[in-house]
C-alpha positions as CSV (number, residue, x, y, z in Angstrom):
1,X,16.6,5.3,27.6
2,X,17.7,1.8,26.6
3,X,16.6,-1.2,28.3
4,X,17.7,-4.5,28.2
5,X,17.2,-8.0,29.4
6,X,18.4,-9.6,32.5
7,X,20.0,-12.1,30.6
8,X,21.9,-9.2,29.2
9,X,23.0,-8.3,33.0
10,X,24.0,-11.9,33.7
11,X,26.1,-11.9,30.8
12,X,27.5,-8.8,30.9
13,X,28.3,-9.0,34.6
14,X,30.0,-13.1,34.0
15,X,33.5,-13.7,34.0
16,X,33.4,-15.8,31.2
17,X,31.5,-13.1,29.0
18,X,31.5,-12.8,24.7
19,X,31.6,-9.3,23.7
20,X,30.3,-8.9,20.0
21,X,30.1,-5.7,18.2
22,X,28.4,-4.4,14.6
23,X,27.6,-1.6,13.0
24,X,24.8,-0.6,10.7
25,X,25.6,2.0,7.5
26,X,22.4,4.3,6.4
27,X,19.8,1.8,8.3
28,X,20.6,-0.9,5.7
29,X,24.2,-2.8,5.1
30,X,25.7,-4.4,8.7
31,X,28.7,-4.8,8.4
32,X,30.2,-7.8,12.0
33,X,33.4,-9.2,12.7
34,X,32.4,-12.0,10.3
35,X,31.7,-9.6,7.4
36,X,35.5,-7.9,8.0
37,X,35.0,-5.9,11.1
38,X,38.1,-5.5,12.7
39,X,37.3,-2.8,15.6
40,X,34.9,-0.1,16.5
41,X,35.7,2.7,19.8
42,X,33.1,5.2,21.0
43,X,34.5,8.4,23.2
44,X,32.1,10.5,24.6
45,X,33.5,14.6,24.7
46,X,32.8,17.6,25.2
47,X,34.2,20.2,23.3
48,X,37.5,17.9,23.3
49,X,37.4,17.7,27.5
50,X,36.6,14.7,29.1
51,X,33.7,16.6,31.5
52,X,30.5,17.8,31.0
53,X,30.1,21.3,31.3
54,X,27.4,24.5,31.6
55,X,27.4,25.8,28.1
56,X,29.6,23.6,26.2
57,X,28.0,21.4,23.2
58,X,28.2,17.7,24.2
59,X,29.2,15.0,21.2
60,X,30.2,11.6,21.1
61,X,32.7,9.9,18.2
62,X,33.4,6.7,17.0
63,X,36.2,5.3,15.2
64,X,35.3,2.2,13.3
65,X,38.3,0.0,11.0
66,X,37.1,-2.9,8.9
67,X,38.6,-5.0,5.9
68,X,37.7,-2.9,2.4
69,X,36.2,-5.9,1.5
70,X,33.5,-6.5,4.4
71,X,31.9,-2.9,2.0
72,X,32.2,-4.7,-1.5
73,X,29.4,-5.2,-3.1
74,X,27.9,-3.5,-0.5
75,X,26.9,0.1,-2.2
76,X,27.2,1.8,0.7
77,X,29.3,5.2,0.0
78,X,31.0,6.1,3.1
79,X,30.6,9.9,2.0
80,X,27.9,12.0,3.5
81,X,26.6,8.8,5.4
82,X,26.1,7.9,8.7
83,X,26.5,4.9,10.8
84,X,24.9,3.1,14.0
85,X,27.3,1.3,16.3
86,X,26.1,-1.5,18.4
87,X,27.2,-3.4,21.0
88,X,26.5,-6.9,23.0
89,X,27.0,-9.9,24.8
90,X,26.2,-13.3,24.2
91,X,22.9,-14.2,25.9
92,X,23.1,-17.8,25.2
93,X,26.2,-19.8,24.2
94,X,23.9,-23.3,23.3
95,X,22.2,-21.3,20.3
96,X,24.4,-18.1,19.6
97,X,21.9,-15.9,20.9
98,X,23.5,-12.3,21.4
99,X,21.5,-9.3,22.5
100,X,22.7,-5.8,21.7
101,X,22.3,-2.4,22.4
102,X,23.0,0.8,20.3
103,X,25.7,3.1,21.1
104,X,24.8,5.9,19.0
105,X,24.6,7.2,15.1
106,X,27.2,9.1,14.0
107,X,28.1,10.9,10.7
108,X,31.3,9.8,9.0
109,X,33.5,12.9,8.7
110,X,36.8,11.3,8.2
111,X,37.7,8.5,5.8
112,X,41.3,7.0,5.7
113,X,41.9,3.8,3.0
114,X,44.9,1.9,2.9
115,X,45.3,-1.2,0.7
116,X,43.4,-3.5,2.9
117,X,41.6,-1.4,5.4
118,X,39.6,1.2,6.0
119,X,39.0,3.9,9.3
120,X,36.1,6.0,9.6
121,X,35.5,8.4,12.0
122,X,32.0,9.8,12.9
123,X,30.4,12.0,15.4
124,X,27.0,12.4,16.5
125,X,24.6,15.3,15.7
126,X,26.4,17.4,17.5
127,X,29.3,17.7,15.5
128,X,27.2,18.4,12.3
129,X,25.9,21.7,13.7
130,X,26.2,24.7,11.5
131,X,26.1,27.6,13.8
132,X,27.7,29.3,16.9
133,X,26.6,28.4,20.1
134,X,24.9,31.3,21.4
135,X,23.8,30.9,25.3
136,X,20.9,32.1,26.3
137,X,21.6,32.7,29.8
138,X,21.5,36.6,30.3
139,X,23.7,38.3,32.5
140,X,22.5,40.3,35.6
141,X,25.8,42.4,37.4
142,X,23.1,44.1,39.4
143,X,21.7,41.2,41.3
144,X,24.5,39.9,42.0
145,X,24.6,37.2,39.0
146,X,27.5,36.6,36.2
C-alpha cells in the first residue's frame, strides 16, 4: 500500500496543481522532463480487457517516450531491463518541493528508435510469466458447482 502526505492531498486535489513525472531504469539512471522526458502512460489490463476477472492474470503497461539523448552517457541498455515509473505533484511551489509516488516496475519488452526519440513499452511481472495459467479451482457437477 502506498501512503502519502497530506500535502500531497492538497496538492493533488488544487486547481492550480503541477504534475511531474520520472522514471528510474534498473534502480540507478532517472531519467525527468529536464533530462529529455517527453511522456510516460500507465494502463492497467487484464488479459487485454479493461475488467478484472476470476481467473484471468492481471498486468499493468507503461509506455514511456523520451529524447535519445536524455539515455547518453547514461549506460543504461534498454534490453532485458526494467523500469520504475513515478509520479507527483508539487508540494511546495516557494522551494520546488515535489513528492512522488511509484506507479509500478515494468520490464521493457518493446523498443522503437527514431532519429530523435525513443518509445519503450514495459509490463509488470505479469507479463514476464513463462507458463500457462493453470486454475486450481476444481470442478464439482455433482454438488451442483461448475
Amino acid at each position: 500500500m502506498q501512503t502519502y502526505s497530506q500535502a500531497f492531498h492538497n496538492a493533488i486535489s488544487a486547481a492550480d496543481r503541477e504534475i511531474r513525472g520520472y522514471i528510474k531504469f534498473n534502480g540507478t539512471f532517472t531519467l525527468d522532463g529536464a533530462g529529455g522526458l517527453i511522456s510516460f502512460k500507465t494502463t492497467q489490463n487484464a488479459m487485454d480487457a479493461e475488467r478484472f476477472c476470476v481467473g484471468s492474470v492481471c498486468s499493468a503497461m507503461c509506455e514511456a517516450t523520451f529524447y535519445n539523448e536524455g539515455l547518453s552517457g547514461s549506460g543504461v541498455s534498454l534490453a532485458n531491463s526494467y523500469f520504475d515509473a513515478y509520479i507527483g505533484v508539487v508540494t511546495d511551489p516557494d522551494n520546488n518541493t515535489a513528492e512522488y509516488i511509484c506507479c509500478g516496475r515494468y520490464y521493457v519488452s518493446e523498443i522503437t528508435r527514431s532519429t530523435a526519440t525513443t518509445r519503450i513499452v514495459g509490463y509488470d511481472i505479469a507479463g514476464r510469466l513463462s507458463m500457462d495459467y493453470v486454475p486450481t479451482v476444481t470442478a464439482d457437477p455433482d454438488n451442483g458447482y461448475l
